[in-house]
C-alpha positions as CSV (number, residue, x, y, z in Angstrom):
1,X,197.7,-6.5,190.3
2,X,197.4,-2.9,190.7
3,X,194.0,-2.8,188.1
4,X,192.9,-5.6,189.8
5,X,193.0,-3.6,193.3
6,X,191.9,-0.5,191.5
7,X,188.8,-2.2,190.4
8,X,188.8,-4.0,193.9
9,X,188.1,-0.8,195.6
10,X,186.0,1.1,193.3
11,X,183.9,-2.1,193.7
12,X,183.3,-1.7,197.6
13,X,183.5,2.3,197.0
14,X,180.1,2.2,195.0
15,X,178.3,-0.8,197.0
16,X,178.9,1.3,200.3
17,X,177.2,4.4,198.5
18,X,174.5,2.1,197.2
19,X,173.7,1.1,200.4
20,X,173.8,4.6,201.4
21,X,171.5,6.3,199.1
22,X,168.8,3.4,199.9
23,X,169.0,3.2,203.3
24,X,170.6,5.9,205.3
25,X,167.1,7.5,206.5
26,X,166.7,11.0,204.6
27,X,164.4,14.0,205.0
28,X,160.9,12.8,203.2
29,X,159.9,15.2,200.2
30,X,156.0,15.4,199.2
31,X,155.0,12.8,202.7
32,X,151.0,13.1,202.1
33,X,151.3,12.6,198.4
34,X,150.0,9.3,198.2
35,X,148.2,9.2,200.9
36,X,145.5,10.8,198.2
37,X,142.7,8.7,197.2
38,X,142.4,10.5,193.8
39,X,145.3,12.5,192.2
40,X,146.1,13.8,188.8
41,X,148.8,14.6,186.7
42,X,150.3,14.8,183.1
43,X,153.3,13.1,181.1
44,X,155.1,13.5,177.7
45,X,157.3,10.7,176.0
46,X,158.6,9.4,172.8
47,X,157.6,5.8,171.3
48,X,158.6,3.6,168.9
49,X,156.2,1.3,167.3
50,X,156.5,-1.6,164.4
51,X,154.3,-4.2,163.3
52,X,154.5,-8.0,164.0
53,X,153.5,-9.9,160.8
54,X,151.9,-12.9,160.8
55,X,151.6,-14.7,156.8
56,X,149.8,-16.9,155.1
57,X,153.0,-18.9,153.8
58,X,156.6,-18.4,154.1
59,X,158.0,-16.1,152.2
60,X,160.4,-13.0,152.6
61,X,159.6,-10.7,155.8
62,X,157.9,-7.1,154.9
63,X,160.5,-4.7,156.8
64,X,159.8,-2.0,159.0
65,X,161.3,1.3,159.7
66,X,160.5,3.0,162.8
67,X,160.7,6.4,163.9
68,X,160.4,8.1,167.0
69,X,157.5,9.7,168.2
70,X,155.9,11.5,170.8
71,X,153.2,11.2,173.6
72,X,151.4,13.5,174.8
73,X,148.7,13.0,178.1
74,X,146.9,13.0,181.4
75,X,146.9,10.5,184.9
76,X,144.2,10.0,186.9
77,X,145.0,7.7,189.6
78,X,143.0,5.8,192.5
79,X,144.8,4.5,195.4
80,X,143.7,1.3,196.4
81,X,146.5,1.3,199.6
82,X,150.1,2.3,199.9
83,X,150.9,-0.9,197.2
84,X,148.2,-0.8,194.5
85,X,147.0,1.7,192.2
86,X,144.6,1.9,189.5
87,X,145.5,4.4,186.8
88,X,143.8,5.6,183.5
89,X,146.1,7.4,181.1
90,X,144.5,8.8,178.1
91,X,146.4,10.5,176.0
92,X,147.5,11.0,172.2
93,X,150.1,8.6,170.9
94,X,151.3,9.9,167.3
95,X,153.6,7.5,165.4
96,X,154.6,6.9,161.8
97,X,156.0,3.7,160.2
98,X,157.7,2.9,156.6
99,X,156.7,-0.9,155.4
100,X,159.3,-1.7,152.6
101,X,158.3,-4.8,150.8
102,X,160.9,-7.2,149.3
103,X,160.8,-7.3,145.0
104,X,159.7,-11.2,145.3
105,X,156.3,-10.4,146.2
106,X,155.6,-9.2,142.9
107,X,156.6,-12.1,140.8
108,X,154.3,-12.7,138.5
109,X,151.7,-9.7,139.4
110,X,154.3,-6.7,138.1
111,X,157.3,-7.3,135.7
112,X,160.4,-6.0,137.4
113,X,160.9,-3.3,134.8
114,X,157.6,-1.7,136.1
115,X,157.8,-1.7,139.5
116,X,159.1,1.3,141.4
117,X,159.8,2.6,144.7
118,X,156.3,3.7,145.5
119,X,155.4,-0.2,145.0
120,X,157.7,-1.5,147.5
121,X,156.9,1.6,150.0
122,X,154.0,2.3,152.2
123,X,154.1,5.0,154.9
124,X,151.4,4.1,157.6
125,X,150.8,7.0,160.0
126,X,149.2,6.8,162.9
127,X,147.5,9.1,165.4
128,X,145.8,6.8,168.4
129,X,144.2,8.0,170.8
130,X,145.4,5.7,173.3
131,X,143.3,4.9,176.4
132,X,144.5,2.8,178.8
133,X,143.1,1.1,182.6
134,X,146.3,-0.1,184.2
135,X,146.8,-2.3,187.4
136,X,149.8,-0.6,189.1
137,X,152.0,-2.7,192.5
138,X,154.6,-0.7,194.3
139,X,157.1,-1.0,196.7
140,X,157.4,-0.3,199.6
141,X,158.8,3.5,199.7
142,X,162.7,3.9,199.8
143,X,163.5,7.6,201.1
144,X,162.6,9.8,198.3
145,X,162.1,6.5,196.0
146,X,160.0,4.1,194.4
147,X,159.9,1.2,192.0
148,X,156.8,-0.1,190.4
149,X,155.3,-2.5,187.7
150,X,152.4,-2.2,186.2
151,X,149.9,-4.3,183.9
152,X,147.0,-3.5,182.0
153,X,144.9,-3.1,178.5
154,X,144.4,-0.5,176.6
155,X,141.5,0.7,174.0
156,X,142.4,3.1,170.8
157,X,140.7,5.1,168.4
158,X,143.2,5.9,165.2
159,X,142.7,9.4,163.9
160,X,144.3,8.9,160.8
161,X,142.9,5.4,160.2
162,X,141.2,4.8,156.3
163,X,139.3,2.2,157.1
164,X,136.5,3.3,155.0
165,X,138.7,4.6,151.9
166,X,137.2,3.0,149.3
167,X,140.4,3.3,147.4
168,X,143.4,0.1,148.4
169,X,146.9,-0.3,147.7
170,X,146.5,-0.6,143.7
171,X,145.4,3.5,144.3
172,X,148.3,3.9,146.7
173,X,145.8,3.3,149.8
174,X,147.0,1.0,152.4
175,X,144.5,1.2,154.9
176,X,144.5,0.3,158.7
177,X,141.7,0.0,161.4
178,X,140.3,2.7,163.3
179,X,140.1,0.5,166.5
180,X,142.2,-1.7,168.3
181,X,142.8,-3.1,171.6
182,X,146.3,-3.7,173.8
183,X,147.7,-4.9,176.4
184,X,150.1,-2.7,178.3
185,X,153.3,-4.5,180.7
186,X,156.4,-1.1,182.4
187,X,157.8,-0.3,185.2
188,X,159.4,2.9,186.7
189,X,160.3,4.6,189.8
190,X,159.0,7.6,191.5
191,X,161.2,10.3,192.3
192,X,159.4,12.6,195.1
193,X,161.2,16.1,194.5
194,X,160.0,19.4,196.9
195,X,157.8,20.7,194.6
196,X,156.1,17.6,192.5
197,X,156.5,14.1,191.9
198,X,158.5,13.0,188.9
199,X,158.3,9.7,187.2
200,X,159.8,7.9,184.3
201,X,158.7,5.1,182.7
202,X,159.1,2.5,180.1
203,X,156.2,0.6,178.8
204,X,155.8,-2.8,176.0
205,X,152.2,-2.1,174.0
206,X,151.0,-5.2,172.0
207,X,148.1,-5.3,170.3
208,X,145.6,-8.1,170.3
209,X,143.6,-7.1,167.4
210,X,144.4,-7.4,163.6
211,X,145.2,-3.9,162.1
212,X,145.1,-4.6,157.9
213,X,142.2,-3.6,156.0
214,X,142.6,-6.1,153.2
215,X,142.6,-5.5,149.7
216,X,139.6,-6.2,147.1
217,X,142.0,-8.3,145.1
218,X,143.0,-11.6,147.1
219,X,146.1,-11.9,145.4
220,X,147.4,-8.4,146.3
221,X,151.2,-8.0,147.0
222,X,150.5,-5.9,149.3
223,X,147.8,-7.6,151.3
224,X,147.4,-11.0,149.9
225,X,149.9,-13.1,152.2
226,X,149.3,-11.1,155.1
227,X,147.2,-12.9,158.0
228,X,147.7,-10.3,160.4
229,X,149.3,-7.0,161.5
230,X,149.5,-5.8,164.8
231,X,151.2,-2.8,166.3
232,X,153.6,-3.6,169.1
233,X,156.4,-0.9,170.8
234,X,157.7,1.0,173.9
235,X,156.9,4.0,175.0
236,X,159.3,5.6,177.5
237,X,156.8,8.6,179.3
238,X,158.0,11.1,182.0
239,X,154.8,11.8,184.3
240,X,154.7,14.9,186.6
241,X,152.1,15.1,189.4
């Protein structure tokens, strides 16, 4: 009885300081800030990125290993009125990504005494960069707060795309597009400080366009069964303005 009043009280403790912190009226930091019609800023984040695989038939799933990565950028924003924004973010989105493939793709193509390690590896590495025009709706502002979502799609150029290698996977080659397009879906809440705005975020990317550069063989373990690749992730960014 005494846990369940225990957990009674903290209950009502931390929905009165809820209520508190959102509406018990508080000095305004940064007031004019978005009054702005054009304002900048910058933001860095980490990511984490796989592929979705789509196949020709069913057979065992390719695996991948993330890692996490880093963003790096700039924020240009237009305000449309104190709900909507429209932002472009371009910035540089590096990422790298280890596709382990199962030993059944190889029946019949290598004997299982020949294959190795480097045949069921591929490390694809990735530098975008990553352009996107996002739609942003707020709400209203809460003291020094507030939430937001925001929708939108995205362009990118990969750096370290070998689209043109004319070597493939039987040299050790596997080779990506340089292009591809992506829709981008967050949300995250501003925090209005004394000196700056601070803002973090967390964002889905998911890209419409197939990724694989095929093999010249058709029947390629690596590529053959494959009917699409396409990156999809979050990146969690911290913007400063």
């Amino acid at each position: 009885m005494k846990k369940i009043i225990s957990l009674i009280t903290l209950f009502f403790i931390y929905q009165a300081s809820t209520a508190q912190l959102f509406t018990r009226e508080k000095v305004q930091n940064n007031q004019s800030m978005d009054k702005q019609t054009l304002s900048w800023g910058y933001y860095l984040g980490t990511n984490s990125l796989d592929y979705k695989f789509d196949y020709n038939s069913d057979v065992e799933n390719i695996q991948t290993e993330k890692t996490f990565s880093f963003n790096v950028g700039l924020v240009g924003d237009v305000r449309i009125n104190d709900y909507i924004n429209i932002r472009l973010e371009p910035g540089l989105v590096i990422s790298a990504r280890n596709l382990m493939y199962p030993v059944s793709y190889f029946n019949g193509i290598i004997p299982p005494e020949e294959l190795n390690d480097s045949d069921l590896l591929r490390e694809v590495r990735s530098t975008y960069v990553y352009i996107p025009l996002l739609l942003r709706f707020s709400t209203q502002r809460i003291n020094n707060f507030k939430p937001f979502v925001t929708f939108g799609l995205a362009t990118s150029l990969n750096l370290s795309s070998n689209e043109k290698n004319p070597e493939d996977n039987s040299g050790g080659e596997f080779r990506t597009t340089k292009n591809t397009l992506f829709y981008d879906i967050g949300f995250g809440i501003d925090f209005y400080l004394y000196w700056f705005k601070f803002t973090p975020s967390i964002r889905g990317v998911f890209a419409l366009s197939d990724e694989i550069i095929k093999d010249a063989d058709p029947n390629s373990p690596w590529t053959g069964n494959i009917s699409s690749m396409k990156t999809r992730g979050i990146f969690i960014n911290f913007t400063f303005r």
